[in-house]
C-alpha positions in Angstrom: -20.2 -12.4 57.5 -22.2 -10.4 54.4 -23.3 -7.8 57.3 -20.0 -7.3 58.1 -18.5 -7.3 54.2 -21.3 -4.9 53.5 -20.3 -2.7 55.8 -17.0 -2.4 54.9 -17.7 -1.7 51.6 -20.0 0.8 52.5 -16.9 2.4 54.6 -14.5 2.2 51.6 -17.3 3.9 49.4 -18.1 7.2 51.9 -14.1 7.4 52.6 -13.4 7.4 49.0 -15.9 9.8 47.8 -14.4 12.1 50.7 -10.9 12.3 48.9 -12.2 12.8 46.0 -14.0 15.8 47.0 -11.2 17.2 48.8 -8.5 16.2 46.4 -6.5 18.5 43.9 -5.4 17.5 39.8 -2.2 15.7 41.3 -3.6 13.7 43.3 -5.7 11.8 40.9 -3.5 8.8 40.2 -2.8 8.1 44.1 -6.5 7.9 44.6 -7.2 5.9 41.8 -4.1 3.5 43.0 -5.5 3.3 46.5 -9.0 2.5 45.8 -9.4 0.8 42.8 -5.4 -0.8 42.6 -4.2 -3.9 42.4 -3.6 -3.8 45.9 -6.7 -1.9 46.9 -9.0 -3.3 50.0 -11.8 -3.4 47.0 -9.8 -5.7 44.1 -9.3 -7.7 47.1 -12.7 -7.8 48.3 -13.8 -8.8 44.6 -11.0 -11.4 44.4 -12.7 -13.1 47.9 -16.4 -13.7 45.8 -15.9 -17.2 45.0 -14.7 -18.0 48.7 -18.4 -16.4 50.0 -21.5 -18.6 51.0 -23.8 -18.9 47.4 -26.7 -17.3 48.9 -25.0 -13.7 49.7 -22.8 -13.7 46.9 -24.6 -12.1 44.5 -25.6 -8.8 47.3 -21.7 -8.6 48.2 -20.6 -8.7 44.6 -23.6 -6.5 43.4 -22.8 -3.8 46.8 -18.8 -4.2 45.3 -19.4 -3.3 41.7 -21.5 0.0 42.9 -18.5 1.0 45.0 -16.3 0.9 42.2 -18.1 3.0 40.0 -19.4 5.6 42.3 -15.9 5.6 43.0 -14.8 5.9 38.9 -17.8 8.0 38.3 -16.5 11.0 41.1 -13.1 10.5 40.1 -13.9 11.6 36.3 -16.5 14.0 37.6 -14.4 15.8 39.9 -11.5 15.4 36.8 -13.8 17.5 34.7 -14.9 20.4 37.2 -11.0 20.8 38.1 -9.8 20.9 34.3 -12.6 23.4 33.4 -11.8 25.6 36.5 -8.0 25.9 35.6 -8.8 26.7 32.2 -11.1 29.3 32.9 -8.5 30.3 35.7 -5.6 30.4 32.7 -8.3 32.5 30.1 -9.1 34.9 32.6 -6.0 36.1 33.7 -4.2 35.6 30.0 -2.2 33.0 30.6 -3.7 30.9 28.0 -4.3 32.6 24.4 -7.1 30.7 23.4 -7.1 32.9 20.2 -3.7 30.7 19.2 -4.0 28.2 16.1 -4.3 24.6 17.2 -1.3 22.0 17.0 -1.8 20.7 12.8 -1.8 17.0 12.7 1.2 15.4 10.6 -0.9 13.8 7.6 0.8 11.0 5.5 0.7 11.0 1.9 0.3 8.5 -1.4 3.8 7.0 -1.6 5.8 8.4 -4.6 5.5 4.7 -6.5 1.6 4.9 -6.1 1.7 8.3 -7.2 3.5 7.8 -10.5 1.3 4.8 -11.1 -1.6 7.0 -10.5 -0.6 8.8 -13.1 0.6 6.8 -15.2 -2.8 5.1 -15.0 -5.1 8.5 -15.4 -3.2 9.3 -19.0 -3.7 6.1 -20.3 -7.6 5.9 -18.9 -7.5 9.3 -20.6 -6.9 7.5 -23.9 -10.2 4.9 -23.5 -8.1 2.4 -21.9 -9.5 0.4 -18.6 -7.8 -0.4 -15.6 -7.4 -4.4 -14.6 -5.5 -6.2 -11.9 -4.3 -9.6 -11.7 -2.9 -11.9 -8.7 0.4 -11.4 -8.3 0.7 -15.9 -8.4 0.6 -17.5 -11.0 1.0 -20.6 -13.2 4.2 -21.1 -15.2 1.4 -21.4 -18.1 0.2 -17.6 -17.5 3.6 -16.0 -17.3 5.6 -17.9 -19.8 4.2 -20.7 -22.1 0.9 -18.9 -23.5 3.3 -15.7 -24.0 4.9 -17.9 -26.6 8.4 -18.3 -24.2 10.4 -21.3 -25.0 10.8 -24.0 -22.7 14.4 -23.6 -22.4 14.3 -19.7 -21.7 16.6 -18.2 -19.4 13.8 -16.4 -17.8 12.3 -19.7 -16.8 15.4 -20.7 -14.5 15.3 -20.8 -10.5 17.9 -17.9 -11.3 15.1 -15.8 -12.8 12.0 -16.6 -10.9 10.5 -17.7 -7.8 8.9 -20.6 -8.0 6.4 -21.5 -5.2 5.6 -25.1 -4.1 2.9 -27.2 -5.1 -0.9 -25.6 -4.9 -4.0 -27.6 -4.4 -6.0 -27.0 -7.2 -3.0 -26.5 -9.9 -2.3 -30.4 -10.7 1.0 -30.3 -12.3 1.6 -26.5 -13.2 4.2 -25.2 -11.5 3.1 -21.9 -9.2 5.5 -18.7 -9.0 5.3 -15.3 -8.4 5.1 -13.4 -11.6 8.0 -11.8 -13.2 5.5 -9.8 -15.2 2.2 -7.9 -15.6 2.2 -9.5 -19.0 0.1 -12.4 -18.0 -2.8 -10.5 -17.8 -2.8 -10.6 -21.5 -3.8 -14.0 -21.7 -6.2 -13.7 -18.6 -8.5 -11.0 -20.2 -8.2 -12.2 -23.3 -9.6 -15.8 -22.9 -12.9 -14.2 -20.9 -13.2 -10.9 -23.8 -13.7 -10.6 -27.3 -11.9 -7.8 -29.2 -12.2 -5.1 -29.3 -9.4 -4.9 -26.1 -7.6 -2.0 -24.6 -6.5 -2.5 -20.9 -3.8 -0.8 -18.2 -3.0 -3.5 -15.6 -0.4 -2.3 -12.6 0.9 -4.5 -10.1 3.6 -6.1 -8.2 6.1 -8.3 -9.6 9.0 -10.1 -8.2 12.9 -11.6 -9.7 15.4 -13.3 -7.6 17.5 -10.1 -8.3 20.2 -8.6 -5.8 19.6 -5.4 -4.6 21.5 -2.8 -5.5 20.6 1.1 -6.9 18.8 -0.5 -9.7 17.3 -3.7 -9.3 15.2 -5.0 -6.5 14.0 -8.3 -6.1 9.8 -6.7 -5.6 9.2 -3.8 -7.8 6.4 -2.9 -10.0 5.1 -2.6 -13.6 2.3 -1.6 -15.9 1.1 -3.4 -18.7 -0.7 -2.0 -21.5 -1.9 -3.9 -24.8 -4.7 -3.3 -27.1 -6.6 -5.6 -29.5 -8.9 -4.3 -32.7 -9.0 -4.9 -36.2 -6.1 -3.6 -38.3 -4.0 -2.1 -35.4 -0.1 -0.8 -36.4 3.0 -0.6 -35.5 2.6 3.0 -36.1 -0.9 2.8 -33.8 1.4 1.7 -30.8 4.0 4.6 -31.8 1.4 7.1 -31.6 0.5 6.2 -28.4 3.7 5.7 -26.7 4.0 9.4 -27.9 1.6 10.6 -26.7 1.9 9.3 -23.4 5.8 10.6 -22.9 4.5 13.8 -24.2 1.8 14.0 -21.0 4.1 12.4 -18.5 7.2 14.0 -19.4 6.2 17.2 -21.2 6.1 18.2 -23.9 8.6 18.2 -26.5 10.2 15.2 -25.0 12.0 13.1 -28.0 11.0 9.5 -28.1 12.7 6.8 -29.5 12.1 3.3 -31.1 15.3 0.6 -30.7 15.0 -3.1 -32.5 14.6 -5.2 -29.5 13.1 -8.9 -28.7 10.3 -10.1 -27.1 9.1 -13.8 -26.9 5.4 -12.1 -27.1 5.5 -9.7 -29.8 6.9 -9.4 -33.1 8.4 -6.6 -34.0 9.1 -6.0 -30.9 11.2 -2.6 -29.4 13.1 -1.1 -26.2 11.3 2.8 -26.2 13.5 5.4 -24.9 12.7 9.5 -24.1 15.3 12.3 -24.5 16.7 12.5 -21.0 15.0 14.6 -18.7 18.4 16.3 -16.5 20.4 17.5 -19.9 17.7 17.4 -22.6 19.3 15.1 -24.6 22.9 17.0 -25.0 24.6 14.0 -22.9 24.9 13.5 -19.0 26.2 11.2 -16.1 22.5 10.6 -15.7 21.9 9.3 -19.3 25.5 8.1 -19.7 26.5 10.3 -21.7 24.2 9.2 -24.6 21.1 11.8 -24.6 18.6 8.8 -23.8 16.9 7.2 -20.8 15.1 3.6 -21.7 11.7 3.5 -19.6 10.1 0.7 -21.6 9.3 -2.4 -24.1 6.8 -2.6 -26.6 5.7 -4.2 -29.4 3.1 -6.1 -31.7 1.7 -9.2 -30.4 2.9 -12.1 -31.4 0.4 -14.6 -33.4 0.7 -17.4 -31.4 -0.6 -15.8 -28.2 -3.6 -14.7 -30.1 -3.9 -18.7 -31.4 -3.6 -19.7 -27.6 -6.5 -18.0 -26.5 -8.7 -18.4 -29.9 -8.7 -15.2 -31.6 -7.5 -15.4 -35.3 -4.5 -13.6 -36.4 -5.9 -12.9 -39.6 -9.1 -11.0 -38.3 -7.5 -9.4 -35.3 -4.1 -7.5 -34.3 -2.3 -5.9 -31.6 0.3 -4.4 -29.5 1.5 -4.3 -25.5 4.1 -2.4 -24.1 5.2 -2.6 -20.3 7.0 0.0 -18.2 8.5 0.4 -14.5 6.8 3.0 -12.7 9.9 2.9 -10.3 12.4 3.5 -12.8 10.3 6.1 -14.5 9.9 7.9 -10.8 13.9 7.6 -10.6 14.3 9.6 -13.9 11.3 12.3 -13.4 12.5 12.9 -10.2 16.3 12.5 -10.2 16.3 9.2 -7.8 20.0 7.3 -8.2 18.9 4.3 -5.8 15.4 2.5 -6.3 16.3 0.8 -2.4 15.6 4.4 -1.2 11.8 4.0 -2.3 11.4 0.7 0.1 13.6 1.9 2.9 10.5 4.5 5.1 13.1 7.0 5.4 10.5 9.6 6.2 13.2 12.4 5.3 12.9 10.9 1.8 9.2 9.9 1.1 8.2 14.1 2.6 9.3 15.6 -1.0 6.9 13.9 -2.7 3.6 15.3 -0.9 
């Protein structure tokens, strides 16, 4: 039975080299289909192995193998000679301009939301301050009791936050994702002494609907800095100087009274809007000023929480949305366009 296997193999081998000697480009894929298909006499050879006597089994399957890839090897061999024949055929009678530029690969880009956090980053790296990034989980104890928020907060309802289920690990502190960078506060705080200044960016989430302003995932940086005898007027300059570089300059800044259940004074920061220059717009509603942040000095008790002393050290933090700040530099009415991979959109910002 092996002779006769054998020699049917051997027949399939010198029948199919024939072809492919003789064959042209099109008919490639009908070769390939015929001898090494599916249905081919070969796959079907290979599929009858386990039904052969033990002691020839291993020459049959051996003799099979060879065939198919003296049959695999000609096939791309003869591909090869045929391919560089017509285009030598196409060069030298002009057909084919080998002279023309090349087809230019479409190459993506950073997102618009990483860019503006790039750069939001890079100005206030510029300023000595070091980039740090937190998980985006946390305990209720990270994102609102050691930033001095009351129990009975609104900010702590299932209305304002997503709380996860139960953690291995956490005991009895409820898990959620965090509404803020602010956290991070606490985190570098209680593994650093003073003095402190630190740019965290990240992802933060809210049970909010969407609609052209809100979004239930959207992002934030957090900035705070810790030394001895730091001012209100410290964190003024700063905030300055940072709309100055991402705005340009001459760009108005303003201070509002605001409240914070981690600092104290605390104030909403806005810059003299960017589409009328402060003369009043739809953009601006009608007012001359966009808000793009919240700032303020930190509150005593989260310095108590994490054993600095209020008396030796001070601070402030301030927090911003990259999104919202990349809706007013660049004249964005719906923050849902920036999550939507509308490639039409995301192209204007290479």
């Amino acid at each position: 039975m092996s002779g006769k296997v054998l020699d049917e193999l051997e027949k399939i081998r010198k029948q199919a080299l024939a072809d492919i000697e003789r064959a042209s480009e099109r008919d490639f894929d009908d070769i390939r289909v015929k001898y090494l298909g599916r249905k081919s006499r070969l796959t079907e050879i290979l599929k009858t192995l386990k039904d052969i006597p033990s002691e020839i089994k291993p020459k049959v399957g051996k003799t099979a193998n060879d065939v198919r890839k003296d049959i695999e090897n000609s096939l791309n061999k003869r591909s090869s000679i045929i391919t560089g024949n017509s285009m030598a055929a196409k060069i030298e009678t002009g057909s084919e301009d080998i002279t023309k530029p090349g087809r230019t690969a479409r190459l993506g880009s950073k997102h618009v939301i990483t860019q503006t956090i790039e750069e939001i980053v890079e100005i206030f790296v510029g300023l000595g301050y070091r980039m740090v990034e937190t998980g985006e989980v946390e305990t209720d104890y990270y994102n609102f009791t050691a930033l001095n928020t009351p129990e009975d907060h609104p900010a702590r309802t299932l209305q304002a936050t997503f709380y996860l289920e139960e953690r291995a690990g956490c005991g009895d502190e409820r898990t959620l994702l965090r509404t803020q960078t602010s956290p991070a506060q606490i985190r570098v705080m209680e593994n650093s002494k003073p003095p402190l200044y630190v740019i965290v960016p990240g992802k933060v989430y809210r049970p909010d609907v969407p609609d052209p302003t809100h979004s239930p995932m959207f992002h934030q940086v957090e900035g705070f800095a810790v030394d001895k005898e730091i001012t209100f007027g410290d964190l003024k300059g700063t905030l300055e100087a940072f709309c100055e570089k991402m705005f340009g300059a001459g760009r108005k800044v303003r201070f509002r009274p605001h409240f914070f259940p981690f600092t104290e004074p605390s104030a909403e920061v806005d810059v003299s809007c960017i589409v009328c220059g402060g003369k009043g717009c739809r953009v601006c509603s009608h007012t001359g000023w966009l808000e793009i942040l919240g700032a303020g000095i930190i509150d005593p008790n989260v310095f108590e929480v994490v054993g600095y002393d209020p008396e030796e050290v001070s601070g402030f933090a301030f927090g911003m949305a990259p999104d919202r700040i990349a809706m007013l530099k660049y004249g964005i009415t719906d923050i849902r366009m920036f999550f939507e991979n509308d490639v039409r959109f995301l192209e204007q910002f290479k």
